[in-house]
LUMMI-579947 format. One record per residue: residue in one letter; x, y, z of N, C-alpha, C, O in turn. Coordinates in Angstrom, 2 decimals, always signed. Example, Ala and Ser with C-alpha at 12.3 -4.5 7.8 and 13.67 -1.06 7.14 Angstrom:
<torlum><aa>A</aa><n_x>+13.19</n_x><n_y>-5.69</n_y><n_z>+7.80</n_z><ca_x>+12.30</ca_x><ca_y>-4.50</ca_y><ca_z>+7.80</ca_z><c_x>+13.20</c_x><c_y>-3.30</c_y><c_z>+7.80</c_z><o_x>+14.24</o_x><o_y>-3.32</o_y><o_z>+8.46</o_z></torlum>
<torlum><aa>S</aa><n_x>+12.85</n_x><n_y>-2.25</n_y><n_z>+7.08</n_z><ca_x>+13.67</ca_x><ca_y>-1.06</ca_y><ca_z>+7.14</ca_z><c_x>+12.90</c_x><c_y>+0.03</c_y><c_z>+7.87</c_z><o_x>+13.41</o_x><o_y>+1.14</o_y><o_z>+8.04</o_z></torlum>
END
This chain:
<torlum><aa>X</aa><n_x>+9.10</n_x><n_y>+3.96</n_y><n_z>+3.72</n_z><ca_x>+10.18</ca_x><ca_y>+4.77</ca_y><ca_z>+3.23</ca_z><c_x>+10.30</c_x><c_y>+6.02</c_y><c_z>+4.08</c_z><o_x>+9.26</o_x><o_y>+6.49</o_y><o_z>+4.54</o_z></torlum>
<torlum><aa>X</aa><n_x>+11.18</n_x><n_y>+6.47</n_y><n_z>+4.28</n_z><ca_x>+11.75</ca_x><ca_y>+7.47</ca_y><ca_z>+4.77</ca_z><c_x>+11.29</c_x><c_y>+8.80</c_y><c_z>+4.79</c_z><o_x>+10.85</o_x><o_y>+9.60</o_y><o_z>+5.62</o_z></torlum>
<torlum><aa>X</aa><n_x>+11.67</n_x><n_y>+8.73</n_y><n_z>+2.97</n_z><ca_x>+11.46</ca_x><ca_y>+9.85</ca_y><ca_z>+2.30</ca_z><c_x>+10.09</c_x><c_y>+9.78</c_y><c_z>+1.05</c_z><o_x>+9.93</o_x><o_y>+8.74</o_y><o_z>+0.41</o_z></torlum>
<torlum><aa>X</aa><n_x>+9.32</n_x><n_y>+10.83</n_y><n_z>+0.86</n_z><ca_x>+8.22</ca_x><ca_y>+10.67</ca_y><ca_z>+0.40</ca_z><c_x>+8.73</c_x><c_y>+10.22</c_y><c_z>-1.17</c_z><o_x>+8.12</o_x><o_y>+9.38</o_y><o_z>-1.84</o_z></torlum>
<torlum><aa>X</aa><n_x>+9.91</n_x><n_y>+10.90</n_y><n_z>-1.61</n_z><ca_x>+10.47</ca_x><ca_y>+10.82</ca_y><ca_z>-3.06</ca_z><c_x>+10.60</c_x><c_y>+9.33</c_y><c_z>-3.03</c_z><o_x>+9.88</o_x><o_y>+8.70</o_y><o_z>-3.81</o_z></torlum>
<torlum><aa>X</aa><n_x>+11.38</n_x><n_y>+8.72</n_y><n_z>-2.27</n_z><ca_x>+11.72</ca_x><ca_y>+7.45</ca_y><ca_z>-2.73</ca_z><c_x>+10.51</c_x><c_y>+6.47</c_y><c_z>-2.29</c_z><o_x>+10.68</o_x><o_y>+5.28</o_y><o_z>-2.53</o_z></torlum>
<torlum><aa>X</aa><n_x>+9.11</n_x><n_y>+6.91</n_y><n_z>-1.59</n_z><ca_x>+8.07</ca_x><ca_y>+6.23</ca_y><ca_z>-1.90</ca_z><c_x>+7.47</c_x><c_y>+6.24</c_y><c_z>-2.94</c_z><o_x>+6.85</o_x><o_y>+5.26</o_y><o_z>-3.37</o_z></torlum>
<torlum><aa>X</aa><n_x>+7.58</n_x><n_y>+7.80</n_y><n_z>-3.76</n_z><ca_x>+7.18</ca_x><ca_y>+7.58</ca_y><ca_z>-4.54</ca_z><c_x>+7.45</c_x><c_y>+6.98</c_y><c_z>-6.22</c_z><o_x>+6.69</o_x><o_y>+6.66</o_y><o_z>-7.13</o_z></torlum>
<torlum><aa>X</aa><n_x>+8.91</n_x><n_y>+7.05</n_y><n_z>-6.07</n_z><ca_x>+9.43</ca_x><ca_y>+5.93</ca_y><ca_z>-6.80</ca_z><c_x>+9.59</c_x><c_y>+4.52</c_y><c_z>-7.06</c_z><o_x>+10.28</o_x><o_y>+3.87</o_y><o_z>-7.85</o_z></torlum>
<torlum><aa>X</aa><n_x>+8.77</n_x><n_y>+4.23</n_y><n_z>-6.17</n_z><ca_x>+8.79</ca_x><ca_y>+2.73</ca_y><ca_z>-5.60</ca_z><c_x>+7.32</c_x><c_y>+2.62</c_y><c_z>-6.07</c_z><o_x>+7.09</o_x><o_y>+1.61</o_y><o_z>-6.74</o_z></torlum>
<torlum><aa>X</aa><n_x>+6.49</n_x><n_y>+3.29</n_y><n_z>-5.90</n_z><ca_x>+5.17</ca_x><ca_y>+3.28</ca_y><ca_z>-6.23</ca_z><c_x>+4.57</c_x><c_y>+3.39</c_y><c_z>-8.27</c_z><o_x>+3.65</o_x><o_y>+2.99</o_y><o_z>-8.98</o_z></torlum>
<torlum><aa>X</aa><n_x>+5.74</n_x><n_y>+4.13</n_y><n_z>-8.37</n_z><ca_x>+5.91</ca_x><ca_y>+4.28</ca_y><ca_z>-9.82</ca_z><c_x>+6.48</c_x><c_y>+3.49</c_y><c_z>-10.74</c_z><o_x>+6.20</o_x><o_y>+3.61</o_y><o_z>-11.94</o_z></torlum>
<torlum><aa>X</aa><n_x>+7.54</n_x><n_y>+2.38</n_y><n_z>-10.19</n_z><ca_x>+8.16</ca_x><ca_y>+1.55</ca_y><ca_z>-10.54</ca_z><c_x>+7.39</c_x><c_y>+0.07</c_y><c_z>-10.27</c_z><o_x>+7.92</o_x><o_y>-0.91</o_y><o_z>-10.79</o_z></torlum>
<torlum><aa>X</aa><n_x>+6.43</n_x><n_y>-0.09</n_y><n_z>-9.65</n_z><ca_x>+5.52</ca_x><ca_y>-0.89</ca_y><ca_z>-8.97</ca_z><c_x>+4.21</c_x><c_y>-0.78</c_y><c_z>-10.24</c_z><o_x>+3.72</o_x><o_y>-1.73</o_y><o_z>-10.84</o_z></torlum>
<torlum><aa>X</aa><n_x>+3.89</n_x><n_y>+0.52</n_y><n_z>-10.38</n_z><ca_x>+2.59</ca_x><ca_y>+0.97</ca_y><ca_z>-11.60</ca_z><c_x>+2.88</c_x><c_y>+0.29</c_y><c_z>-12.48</c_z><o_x>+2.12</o_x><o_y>-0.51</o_y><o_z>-13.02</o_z></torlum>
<torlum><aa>X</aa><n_x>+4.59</n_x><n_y>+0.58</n_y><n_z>-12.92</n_z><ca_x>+4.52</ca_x><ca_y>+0.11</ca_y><ca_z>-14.17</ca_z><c_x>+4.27</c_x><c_y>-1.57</c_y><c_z>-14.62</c_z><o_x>+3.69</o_x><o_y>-2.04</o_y><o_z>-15.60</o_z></torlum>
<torlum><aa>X</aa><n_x>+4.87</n_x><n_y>-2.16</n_y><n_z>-13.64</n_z><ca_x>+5.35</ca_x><ca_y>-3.13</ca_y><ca_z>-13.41</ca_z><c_x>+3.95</c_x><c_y>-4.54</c_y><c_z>-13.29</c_z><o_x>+3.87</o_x><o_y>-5.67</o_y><o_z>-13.79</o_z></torlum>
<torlum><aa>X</aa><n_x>+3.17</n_x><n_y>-3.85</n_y><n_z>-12.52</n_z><ca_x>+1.37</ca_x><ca_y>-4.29</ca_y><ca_z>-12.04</ca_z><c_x>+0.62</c_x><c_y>-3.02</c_y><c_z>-12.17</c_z><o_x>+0.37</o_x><o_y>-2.18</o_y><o_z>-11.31</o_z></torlum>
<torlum><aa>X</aa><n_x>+0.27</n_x><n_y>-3.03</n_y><n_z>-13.56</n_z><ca_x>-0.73</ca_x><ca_y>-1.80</ca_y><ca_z>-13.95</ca_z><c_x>-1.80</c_x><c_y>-2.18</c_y><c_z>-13.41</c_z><o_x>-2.30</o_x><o_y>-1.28</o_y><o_z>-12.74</o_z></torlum>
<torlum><aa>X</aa><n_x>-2.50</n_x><n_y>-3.32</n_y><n_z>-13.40</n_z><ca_x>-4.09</ca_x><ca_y>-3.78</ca_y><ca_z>-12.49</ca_z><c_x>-4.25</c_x><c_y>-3.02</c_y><c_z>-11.15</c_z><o_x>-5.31</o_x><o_y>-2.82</o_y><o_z>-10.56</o_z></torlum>
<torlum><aa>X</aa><n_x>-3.10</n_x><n_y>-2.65</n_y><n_z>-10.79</n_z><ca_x>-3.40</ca_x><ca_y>-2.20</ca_y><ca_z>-8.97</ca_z><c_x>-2.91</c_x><c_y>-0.75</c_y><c_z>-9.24</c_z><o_x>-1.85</o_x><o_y>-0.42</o_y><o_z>-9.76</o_z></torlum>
<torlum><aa>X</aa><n_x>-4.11</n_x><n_y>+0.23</n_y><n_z>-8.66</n_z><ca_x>-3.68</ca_x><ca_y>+1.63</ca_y><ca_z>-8.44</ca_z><c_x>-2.46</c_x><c_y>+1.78</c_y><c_z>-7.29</c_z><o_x>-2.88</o_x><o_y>+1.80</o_y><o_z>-6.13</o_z></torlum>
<torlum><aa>X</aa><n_x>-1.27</n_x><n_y>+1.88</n_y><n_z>-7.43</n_z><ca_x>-0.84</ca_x><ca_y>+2.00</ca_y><ca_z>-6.32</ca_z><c_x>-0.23</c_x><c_y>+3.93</c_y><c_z>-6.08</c_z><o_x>+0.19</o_x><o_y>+4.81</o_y><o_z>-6.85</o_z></torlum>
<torlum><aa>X</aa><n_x>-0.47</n_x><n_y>+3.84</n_y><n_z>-4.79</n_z><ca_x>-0.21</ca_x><ca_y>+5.19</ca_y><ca_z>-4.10</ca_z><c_x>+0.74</c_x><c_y>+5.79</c_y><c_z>-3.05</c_z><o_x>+1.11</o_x><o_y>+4.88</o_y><o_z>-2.31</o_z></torlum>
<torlum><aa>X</aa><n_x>+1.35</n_x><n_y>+7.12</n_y><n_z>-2.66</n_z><ca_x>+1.85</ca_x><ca_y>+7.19</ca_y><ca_z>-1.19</ca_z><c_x>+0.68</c_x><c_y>+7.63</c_y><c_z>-0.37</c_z><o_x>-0.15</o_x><o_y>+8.48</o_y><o_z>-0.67</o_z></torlum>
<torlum><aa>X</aa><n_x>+0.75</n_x><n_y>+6.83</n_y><n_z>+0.87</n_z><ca_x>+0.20</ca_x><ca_y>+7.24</ca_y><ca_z>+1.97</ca_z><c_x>+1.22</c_x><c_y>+7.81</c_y><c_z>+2.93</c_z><o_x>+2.18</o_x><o_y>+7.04</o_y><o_z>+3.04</o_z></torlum>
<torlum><aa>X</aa><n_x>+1.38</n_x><n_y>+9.21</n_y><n_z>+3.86</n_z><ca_x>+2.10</ca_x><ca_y>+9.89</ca_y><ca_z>+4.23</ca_z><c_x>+2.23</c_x><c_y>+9.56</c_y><c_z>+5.57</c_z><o_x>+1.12</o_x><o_y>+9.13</o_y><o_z>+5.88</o_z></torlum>
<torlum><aa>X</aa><n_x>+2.78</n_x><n_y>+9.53</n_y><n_z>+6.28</n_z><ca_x>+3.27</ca_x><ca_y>+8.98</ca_y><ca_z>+7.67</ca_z><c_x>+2.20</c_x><c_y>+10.24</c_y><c_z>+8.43</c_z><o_x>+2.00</o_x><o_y>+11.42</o_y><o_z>+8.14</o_z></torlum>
<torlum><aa>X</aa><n_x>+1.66</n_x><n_y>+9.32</n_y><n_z>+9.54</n_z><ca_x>+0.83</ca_x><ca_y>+9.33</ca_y><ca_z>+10.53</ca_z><c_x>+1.96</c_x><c_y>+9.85</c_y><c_z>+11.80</c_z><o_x>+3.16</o_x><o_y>+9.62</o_y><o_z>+11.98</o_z></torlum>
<torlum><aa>X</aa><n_x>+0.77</n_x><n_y>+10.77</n_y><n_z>+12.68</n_z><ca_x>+1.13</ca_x><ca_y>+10.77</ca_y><ca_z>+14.34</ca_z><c_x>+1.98</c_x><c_y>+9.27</c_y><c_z>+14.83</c_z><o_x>+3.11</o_x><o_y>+9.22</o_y><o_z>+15.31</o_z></torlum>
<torlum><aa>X</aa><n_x>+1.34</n_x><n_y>+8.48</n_y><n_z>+14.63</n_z><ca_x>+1.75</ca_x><ca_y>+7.08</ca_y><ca_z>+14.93</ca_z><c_x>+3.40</c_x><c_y>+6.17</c_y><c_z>+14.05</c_z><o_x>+4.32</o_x><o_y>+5.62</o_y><o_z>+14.66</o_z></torlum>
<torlum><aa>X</aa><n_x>+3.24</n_x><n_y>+6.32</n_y><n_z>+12.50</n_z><ca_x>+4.38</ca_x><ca_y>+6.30</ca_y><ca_z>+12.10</ca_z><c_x>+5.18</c_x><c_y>+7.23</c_y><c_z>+11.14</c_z><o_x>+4.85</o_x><o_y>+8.13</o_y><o_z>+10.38</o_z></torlum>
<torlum><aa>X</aa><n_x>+6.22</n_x><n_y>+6.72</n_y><n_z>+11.43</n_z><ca_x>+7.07</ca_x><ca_y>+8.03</ca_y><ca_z>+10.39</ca_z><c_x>+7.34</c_x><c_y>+8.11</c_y><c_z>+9.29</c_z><o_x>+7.63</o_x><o_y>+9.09</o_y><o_z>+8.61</o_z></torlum>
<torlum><aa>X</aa><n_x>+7.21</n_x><n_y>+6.42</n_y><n_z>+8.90</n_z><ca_x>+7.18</ca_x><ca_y>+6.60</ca_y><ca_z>+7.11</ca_z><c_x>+6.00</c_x><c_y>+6.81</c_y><c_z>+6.14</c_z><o_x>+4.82</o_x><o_y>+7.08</o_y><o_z>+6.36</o_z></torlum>
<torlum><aa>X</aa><n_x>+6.72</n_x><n_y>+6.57</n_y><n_z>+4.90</n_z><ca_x>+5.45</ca_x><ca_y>+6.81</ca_y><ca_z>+3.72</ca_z><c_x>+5.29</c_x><c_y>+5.17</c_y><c_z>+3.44</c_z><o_x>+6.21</o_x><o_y>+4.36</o_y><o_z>+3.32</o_z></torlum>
<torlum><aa>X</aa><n_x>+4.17</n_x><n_y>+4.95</n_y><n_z>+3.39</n_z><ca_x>+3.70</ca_x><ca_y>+3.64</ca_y><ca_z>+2.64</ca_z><c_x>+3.43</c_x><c_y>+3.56</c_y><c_z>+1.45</c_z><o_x>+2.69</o_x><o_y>+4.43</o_y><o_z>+1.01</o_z></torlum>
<torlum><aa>X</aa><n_x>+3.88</n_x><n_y>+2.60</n_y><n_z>+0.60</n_z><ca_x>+3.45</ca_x><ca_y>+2.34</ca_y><ca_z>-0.75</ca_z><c_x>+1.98</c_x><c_y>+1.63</c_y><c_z>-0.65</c_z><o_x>+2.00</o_x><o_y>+0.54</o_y><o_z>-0.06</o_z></torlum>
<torlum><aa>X</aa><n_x>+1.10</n_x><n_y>+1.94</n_y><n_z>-0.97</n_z><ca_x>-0.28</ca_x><ca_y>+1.25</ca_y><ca_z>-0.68</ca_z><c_x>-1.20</c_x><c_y>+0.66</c_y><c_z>-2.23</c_z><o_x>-0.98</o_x><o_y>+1.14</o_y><o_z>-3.35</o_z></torlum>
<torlum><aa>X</aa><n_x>-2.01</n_x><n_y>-0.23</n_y><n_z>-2.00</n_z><ca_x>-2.45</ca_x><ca_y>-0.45</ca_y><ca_z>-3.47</ca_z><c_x>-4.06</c_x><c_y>-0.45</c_y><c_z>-2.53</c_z><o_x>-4.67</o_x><o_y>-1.48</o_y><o_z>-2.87</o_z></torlum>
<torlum><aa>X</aa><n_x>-4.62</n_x><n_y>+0.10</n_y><n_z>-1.85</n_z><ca_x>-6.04</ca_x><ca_y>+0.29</ca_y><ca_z>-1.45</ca_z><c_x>-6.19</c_x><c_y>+0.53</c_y><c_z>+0.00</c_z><o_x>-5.48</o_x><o_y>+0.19</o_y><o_z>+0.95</o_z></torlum>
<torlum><aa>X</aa><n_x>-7.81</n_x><n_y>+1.54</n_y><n_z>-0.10</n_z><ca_x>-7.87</ca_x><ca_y>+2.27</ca_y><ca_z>+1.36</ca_z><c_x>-8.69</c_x><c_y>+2.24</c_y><c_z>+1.37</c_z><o_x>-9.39</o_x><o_y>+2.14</o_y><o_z>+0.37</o_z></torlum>
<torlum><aa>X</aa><n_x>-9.20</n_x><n_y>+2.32</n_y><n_z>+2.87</n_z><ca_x>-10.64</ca_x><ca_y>+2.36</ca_y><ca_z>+3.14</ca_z><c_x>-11.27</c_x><c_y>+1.14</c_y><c_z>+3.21</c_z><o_x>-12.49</o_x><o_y>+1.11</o_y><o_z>+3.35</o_z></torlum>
<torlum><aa>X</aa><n_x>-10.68</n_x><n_y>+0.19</n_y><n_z>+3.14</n_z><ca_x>-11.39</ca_x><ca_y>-1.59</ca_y><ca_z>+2.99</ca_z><c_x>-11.94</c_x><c_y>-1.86</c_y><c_z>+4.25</c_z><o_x>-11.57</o_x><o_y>-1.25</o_y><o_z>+5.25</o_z></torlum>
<torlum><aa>X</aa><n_x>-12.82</n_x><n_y>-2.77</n_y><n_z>+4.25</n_z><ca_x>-13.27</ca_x><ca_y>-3.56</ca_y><ca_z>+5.64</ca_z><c_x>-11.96</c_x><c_y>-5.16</c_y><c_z>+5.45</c_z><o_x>-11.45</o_x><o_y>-5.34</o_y><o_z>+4.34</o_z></torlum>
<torlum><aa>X</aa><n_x>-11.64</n_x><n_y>-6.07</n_y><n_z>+6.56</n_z><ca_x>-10.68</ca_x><ca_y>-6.89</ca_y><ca_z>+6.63</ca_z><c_x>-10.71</c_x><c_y>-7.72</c_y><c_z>+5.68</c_z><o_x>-9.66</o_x><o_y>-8.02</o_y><o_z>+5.11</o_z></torlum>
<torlum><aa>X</aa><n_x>-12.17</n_x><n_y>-8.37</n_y><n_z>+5.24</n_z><ca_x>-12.31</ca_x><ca_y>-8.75</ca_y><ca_z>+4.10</ca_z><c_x>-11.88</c_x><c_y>-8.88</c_y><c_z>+2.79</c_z><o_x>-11.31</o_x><o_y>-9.74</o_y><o_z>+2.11</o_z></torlum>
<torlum><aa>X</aa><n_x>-12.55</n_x><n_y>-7.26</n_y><n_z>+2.60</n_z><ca_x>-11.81</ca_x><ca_y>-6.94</ca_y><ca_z>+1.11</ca_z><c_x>-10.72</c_x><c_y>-6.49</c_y><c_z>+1.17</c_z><o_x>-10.15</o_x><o_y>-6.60</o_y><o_z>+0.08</o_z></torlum>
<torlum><aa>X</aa><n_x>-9.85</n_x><n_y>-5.79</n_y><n_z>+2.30</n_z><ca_x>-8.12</ca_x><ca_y>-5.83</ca_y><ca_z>+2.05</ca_z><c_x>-7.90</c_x><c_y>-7.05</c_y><c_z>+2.21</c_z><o_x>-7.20</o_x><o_y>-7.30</o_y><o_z>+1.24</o_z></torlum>
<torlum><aa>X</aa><n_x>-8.07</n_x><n_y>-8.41</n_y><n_z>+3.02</n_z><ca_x>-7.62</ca_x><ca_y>-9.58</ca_y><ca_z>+2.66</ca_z><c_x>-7.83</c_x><c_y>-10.21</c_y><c_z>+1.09</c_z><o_x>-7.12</o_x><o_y>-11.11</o_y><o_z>+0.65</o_z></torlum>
<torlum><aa>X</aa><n_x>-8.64</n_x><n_y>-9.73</n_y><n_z>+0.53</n_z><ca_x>-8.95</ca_x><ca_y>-10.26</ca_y><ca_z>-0.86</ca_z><c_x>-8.03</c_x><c_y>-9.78</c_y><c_z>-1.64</c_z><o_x>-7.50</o_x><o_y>-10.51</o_y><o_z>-2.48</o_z></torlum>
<torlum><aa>X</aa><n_x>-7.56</n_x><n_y>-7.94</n_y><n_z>-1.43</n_z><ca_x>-6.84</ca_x><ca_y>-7.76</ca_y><ca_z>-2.49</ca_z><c_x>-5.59</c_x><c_y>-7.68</c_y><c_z>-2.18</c_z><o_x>-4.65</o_x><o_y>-7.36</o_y><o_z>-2.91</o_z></torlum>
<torlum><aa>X</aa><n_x>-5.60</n_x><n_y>-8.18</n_y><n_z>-0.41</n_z><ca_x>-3.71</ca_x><ca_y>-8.65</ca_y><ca_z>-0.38</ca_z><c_x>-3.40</c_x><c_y>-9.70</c_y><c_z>-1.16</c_z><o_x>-2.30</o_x><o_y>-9.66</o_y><o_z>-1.70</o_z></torlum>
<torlum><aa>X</aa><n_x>-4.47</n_x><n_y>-11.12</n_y><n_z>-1.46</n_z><ca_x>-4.19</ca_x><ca_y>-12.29</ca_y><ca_z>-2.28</ca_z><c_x>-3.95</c_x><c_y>-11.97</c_y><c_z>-3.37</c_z><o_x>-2.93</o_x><o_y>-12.36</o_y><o_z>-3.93</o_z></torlum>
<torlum><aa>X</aa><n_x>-5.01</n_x><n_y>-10.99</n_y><n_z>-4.06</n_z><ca_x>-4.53</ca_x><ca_y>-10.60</ca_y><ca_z>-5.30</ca_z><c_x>-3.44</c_x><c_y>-10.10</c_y><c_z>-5.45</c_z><o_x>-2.69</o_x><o_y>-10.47</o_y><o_z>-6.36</o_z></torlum>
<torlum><aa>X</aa><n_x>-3.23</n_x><n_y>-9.47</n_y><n_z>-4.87</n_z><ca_x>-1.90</ca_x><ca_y>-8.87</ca_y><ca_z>-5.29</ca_z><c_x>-0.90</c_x><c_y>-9.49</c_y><c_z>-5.56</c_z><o_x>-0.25</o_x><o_y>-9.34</o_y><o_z>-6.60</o_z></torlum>
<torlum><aa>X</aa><n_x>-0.56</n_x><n_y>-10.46</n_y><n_z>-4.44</n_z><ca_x>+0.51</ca_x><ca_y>-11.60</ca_y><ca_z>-4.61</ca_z><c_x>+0.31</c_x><c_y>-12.66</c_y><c_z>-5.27</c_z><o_x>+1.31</o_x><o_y>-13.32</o_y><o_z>-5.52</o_z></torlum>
<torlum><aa>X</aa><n_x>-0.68</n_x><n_y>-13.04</n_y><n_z>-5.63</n_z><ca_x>-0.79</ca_x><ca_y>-14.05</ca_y><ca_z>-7.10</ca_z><c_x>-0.11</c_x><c_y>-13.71</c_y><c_z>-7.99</c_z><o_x>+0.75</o_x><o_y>-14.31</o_y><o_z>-8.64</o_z></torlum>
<torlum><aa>X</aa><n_x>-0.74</n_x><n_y>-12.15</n_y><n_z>-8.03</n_z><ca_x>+0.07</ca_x><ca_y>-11.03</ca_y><ca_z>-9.06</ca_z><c_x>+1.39</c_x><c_y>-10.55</c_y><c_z>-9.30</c_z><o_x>+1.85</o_x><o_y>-9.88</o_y><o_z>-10.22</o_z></torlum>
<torlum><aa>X</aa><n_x>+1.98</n_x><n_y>-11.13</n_y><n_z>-8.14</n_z><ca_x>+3.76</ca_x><ca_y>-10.87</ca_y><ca_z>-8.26</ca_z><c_x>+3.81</c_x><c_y>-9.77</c_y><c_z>-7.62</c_z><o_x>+4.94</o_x><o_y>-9.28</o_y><o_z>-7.67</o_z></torlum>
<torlum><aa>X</aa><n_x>+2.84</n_x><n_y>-8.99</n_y><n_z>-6.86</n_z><ca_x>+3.61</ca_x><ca_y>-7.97</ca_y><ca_z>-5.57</ca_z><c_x>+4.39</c_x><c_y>-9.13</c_y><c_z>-4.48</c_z><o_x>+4.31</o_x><o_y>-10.36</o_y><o_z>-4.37</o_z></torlum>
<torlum><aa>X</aa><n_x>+5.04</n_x><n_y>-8.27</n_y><n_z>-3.87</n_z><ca_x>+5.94</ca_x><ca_y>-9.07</ca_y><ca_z>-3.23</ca_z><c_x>+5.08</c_x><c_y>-9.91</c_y><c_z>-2.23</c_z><o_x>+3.90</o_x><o_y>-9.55</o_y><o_z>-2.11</o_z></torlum>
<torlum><aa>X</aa><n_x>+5.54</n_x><n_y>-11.09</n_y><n_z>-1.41</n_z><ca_x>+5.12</ca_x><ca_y>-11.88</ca_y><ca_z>-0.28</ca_z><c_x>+4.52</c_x><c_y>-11.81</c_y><c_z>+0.93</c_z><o_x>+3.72</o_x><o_y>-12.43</o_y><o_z>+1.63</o_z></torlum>
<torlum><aa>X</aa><n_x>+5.48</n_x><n_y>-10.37</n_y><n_z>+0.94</n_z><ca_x>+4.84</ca_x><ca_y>-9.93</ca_y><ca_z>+2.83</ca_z><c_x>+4.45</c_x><c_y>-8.93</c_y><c_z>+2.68</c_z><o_x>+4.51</o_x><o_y>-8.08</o_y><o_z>+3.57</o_z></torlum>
<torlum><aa>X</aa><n_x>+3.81</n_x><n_y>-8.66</n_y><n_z>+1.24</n_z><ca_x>+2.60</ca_x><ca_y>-7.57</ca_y><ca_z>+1.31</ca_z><c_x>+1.54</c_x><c_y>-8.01</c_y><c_z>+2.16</c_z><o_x>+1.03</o_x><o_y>-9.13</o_y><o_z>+2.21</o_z></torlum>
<torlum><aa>X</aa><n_x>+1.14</n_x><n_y>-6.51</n_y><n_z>+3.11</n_z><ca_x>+0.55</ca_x><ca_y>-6.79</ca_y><ca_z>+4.48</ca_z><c_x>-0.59</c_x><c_y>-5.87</c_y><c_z>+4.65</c_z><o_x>-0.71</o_x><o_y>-5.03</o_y><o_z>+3.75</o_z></torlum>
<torlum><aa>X</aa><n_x>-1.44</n_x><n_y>-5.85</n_y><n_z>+5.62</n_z><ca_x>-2.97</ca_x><ca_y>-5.02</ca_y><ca_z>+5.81</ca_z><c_x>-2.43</c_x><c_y>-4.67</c_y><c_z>+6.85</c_z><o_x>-1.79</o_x><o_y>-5.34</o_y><o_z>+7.67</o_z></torlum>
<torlum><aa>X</aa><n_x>-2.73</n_x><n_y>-3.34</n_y><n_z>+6.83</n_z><ca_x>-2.42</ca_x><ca_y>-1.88</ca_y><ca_z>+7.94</ca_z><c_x>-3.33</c_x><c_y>-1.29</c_y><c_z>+8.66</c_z><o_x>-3.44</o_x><o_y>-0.11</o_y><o_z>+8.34</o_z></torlum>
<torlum><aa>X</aa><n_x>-4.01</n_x><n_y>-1.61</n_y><n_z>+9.45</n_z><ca_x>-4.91</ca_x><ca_y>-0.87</ca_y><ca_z>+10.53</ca_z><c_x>-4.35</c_x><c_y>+0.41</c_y><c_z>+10.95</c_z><o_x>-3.17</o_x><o_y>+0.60</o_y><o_z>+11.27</o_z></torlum>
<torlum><aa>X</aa><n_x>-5.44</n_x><n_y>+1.43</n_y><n_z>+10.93</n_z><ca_x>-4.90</ca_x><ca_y>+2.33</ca_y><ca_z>+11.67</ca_z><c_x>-6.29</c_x><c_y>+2.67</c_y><c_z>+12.84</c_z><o_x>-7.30</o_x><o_y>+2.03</o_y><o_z>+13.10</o_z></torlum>
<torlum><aa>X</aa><n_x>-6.05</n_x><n_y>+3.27</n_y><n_z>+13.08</n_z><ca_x>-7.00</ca_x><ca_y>+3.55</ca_y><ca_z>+14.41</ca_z><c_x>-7.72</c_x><c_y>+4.84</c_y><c_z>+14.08</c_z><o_x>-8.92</o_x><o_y>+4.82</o_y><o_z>+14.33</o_z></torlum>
<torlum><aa>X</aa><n_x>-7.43</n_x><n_y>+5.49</n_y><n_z>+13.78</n_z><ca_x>-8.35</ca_x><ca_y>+6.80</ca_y><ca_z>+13.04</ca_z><c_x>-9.08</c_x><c_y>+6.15</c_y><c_z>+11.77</c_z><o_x>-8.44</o_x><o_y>+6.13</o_y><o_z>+10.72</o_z></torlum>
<torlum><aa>X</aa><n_x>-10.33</n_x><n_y>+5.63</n_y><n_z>+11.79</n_z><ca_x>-10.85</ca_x><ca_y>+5.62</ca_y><ca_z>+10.72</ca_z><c_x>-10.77</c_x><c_y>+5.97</c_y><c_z>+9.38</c_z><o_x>-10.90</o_x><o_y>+5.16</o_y><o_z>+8.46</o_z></torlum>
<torlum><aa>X</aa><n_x>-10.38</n_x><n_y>+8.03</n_y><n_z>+9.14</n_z><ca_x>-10.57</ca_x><ca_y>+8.38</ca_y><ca_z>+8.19</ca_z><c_x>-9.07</c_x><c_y>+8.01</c_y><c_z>+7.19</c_z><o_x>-8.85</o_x><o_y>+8.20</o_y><o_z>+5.99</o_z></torlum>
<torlum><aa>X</aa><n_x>-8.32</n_x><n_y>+7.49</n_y><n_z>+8.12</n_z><ca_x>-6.89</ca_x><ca_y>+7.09</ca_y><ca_z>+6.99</ca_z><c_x>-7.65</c_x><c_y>+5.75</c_y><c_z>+6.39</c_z><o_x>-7.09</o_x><o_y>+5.06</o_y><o_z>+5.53</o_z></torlum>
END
């Protein structure tokens, strides 16, 4: 998203929707310019692959996807 507001409406409308998954904004990086709607951070490939499945069992959308970034601490 663009704008942090309408990430975070998307993120709020998402809570309600799949209360099981904390979801959050993550704020655009040196690298990109938007805000991400995110449902977990900090994973090794593993466990974000585990809880990309979950998620979409769960009815998040399809091409919910795992985001590398290159700075570790994001």
């Amino acid at each position: 998203y663009a704008r942090e507001a309408d990430a975070a409406q998307e993120a709020h409308v998402l809570s309600r929707k799949f209360p099981a998954f904390k979801l959050s904004v993550f704020p655009p990086s040196p690298i990109d310019t938007h805000y991400l709607v995110i449902i977990g951070s900090g994973l090794g490939q593993d466990g974000a692959e585990a809880l990309r499945q979950r998620a979409v069992a769960s009815g998040l959308p399809g091409d919910t996807y795992i985001k590398k970034y290159p700075d570790a601490r994001r």
